[in-house]
C-alpha positions as CSV (number, residue, x, y, z in Angstrom):
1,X,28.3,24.7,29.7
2,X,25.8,27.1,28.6
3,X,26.3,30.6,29.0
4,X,23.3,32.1,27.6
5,X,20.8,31.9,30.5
6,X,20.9,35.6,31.2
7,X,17.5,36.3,29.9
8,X,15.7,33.5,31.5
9,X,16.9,33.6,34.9
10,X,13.7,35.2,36.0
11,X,11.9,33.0,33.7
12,X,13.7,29.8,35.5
13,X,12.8,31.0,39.3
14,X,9.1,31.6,38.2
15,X,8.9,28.4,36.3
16,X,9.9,26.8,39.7
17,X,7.8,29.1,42.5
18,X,4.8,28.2,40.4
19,X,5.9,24.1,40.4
20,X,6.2,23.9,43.9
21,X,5.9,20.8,44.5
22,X,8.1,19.7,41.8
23,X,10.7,22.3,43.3
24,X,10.3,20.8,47.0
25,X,10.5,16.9,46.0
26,X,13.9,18.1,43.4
27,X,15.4,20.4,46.7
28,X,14.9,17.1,48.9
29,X,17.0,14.4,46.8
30,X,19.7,17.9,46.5
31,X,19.9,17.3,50.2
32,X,19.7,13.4,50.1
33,X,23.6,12.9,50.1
34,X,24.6,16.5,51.7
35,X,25.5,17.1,55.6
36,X,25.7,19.8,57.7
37,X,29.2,21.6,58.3
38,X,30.3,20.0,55.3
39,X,32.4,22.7,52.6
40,X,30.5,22.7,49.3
41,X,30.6,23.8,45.9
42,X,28.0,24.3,43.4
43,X,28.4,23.8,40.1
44,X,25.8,25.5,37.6
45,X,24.1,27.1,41.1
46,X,22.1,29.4,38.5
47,X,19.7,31.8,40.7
48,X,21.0,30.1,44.4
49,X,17.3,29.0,44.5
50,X,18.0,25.1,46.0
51,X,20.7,26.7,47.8
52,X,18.7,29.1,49.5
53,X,16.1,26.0,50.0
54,X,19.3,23.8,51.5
55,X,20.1,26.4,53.8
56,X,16.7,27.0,55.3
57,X,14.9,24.0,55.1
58,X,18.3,21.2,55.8
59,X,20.3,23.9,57.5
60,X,22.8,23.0,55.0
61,X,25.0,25.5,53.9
62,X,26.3,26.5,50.3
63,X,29.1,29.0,50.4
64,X,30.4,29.1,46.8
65,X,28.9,28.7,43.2
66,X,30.0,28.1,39.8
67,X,27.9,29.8,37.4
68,X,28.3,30.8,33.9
69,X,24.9,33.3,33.2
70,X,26.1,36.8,34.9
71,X,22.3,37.2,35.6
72,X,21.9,34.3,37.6
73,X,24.9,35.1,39.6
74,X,23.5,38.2,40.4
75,X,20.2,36.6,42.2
76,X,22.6,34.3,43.9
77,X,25.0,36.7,45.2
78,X,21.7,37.9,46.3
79,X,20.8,35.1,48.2
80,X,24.4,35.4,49.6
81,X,26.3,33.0,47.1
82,X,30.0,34.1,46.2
83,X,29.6,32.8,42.7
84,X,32.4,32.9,40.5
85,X,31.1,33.4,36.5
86,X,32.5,31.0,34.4
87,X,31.2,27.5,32.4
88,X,32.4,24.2,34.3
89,X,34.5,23.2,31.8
90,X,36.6,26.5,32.4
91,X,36.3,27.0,36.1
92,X,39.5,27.4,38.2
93,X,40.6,24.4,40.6
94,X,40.5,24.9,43.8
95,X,43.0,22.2,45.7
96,X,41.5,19.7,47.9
97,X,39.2,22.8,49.3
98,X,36.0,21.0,49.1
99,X,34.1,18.2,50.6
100,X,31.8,17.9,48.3
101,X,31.0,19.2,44.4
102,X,27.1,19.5,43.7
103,X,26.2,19.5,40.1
104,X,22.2,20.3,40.7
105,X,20.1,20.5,37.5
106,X,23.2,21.5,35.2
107,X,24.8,18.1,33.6
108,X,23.0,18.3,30.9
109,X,23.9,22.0,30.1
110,X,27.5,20.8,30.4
111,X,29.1,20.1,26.8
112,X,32.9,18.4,28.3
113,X,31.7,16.6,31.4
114,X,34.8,14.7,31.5
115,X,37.1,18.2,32.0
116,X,34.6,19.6,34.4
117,X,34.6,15.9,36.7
118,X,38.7,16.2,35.8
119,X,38.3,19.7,38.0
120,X,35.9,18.9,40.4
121,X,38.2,15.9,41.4
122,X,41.2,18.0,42.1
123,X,38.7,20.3,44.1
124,X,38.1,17.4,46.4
125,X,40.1,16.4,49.7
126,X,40.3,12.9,49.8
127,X,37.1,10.7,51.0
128,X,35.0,13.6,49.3
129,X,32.4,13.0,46.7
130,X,30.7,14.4,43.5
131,X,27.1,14.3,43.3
132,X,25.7,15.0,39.8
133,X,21.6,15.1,39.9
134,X,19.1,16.1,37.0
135,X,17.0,14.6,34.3
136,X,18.0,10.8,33.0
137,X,17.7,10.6,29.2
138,X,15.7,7.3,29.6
139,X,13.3,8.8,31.8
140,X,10.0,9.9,31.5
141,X,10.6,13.7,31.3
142,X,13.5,12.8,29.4
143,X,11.9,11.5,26.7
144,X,8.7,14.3,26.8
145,X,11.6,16.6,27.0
146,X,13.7,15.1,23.9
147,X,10.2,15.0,22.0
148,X,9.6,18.9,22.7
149,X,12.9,19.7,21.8
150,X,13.4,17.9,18.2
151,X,9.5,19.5,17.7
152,X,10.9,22.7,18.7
153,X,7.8,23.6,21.0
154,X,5.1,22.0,23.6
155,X,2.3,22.9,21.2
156,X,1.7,19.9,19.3
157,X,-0.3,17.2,18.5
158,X,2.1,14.5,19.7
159,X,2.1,16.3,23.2
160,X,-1.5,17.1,23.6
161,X,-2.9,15.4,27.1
162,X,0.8,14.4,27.6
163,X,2.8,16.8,28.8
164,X,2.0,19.1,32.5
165,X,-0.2,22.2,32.5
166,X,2.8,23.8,33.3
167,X,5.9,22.5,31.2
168,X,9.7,23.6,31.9
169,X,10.2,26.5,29.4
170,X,11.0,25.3,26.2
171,X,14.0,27.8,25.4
172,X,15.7,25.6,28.3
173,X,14.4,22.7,27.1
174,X,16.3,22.9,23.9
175,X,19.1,24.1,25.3
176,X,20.1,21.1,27.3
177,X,21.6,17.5,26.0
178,X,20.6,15.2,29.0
179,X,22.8,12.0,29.3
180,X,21.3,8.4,30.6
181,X,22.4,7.5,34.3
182,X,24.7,4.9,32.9
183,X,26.5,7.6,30.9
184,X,26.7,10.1,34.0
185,X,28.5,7.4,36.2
186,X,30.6,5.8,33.4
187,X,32.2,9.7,33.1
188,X,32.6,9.6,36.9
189,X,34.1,6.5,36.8
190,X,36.7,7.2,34.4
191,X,37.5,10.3,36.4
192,X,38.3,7.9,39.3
193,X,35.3,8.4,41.1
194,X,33.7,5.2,43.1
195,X,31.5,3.7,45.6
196,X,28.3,4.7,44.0
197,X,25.2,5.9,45.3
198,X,22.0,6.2,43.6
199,X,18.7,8.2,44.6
200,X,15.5,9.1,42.9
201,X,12.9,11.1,43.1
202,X,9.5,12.1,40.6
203,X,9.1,8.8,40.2
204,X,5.2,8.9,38.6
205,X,4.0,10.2,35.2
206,X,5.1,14.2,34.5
207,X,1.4,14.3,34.2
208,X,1.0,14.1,37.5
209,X,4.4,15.2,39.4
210,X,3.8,18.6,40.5
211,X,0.6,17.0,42.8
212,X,2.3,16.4,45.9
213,X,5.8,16.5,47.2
214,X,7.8,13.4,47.1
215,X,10.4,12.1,49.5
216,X,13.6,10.6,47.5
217,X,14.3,7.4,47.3
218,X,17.6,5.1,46.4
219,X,18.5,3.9,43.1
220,X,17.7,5.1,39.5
221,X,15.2,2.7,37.9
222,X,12.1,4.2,38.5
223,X,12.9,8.4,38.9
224,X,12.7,11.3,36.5
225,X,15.1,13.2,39.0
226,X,18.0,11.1,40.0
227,X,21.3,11.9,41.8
228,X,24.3,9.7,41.5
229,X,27.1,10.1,44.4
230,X,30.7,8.9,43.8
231,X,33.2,9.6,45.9
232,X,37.3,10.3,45.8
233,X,39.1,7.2,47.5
């Protein structure tokens, strides 16, 4: 997991307060397989922005956070996040503490999924569940994404009249290794995860994503934002 976000966590919030719409639609699949009262850690919680979002919006509440950029855990201590600063991979365990492990946004930051899942599952009383949501490899931003990145930048030919007004900042663009939704769940899988649940959400062209705010969906076959939820029988 990537520990060198410290100089774009005010980058990542304004990125996000200026796609609104793409922020609201991502916060509402976050909530899609969260309840209220239930004990929750975050995984990669970066700034505590969807957190803070969960909490006002869902009424669901984020205590602790995982997080391995020192200035992104100080804007989510801020928003009232104990955050402990460390990669997944090298995160303590925390015995049967919590009901559920968010990853939000972070899988494809995370360079040993399989260790993180490994931890996360010994987090987890029995009956809870691992939710791991960001960008498929096969989907549309996906492959905009894995274009930008093997370019190196957004300012290109092969991106002109393409790509949104607005794209995700290419430092974190090329930063990240996104994994297809077959990958993701065969890794939760092996972990011992099961009973699979799939939503969606930005489910037309980037082009035209951050236009309205979209309420998620299940399965995976159409979204550019998906969560899959396994859970520890």
């Amino acid at each position: 997991m990537d520990r060198n976000f410290d100089s774009y966590a005010e980058k990542y919030d304004s990125w996000f307060m200026e796609n609104r719409d793409v922020l609201y639609s991502e916060a509402a699949l976050v909530a899609y397989f969260l309840k209220k009262g239930e004990k929750i850690l975050s995984v990669g919680c970066g700034s505590g922005l969807f957190e803070q979002i969960l909490k006002n919006d869902y009424g669901i509440e984020i205590a602790d956070g995982v997080e391995p950029s020192s200035d992104m855990a100080s804007i989510a201590r801020a928003r009232g996040l104990e955050v402990t600063i460390s990669t997944a991979e090298e995160c303590p365990v925390w015995p049967e503490k919590y009901d559920a492990v968010l990853y939000n946004g972070c899988p494809g930051y995370i360079t040993d999924l399989d260790l993180s899942l490994a931890k996360s599952w010994q987090s987890l009383r029995p009956g809870g569940k691992a939710i791991l949501i960001d960008i498929p490899k096969e989907s549309s931003y996906g492959l905009l994404y894995n274009l930008a990145k093997a370019l190196g930048t957004w300012d290109h030919p092969l991106l002109e009249g393409v790509c949104p007004k607005d794209p995700y900042p290419i430092e974190l663009v090329t930063k990240a290794c996104w994994r297809t939704t077959a990958e993701k769940a065969e890794a939760m899988e092996k972990t011992g995860f099961s009973g699979f649940e799939y939503a969606q959400t930005l489910t037309v062209h980037p082009l035209y994503s951050g236009n309205s705010v979209e309420e998620p969906m299940p399965g995976f076959d159409r979204g550019d934002y998906v969560a899959i939820c396994g859970y520890k029988r």
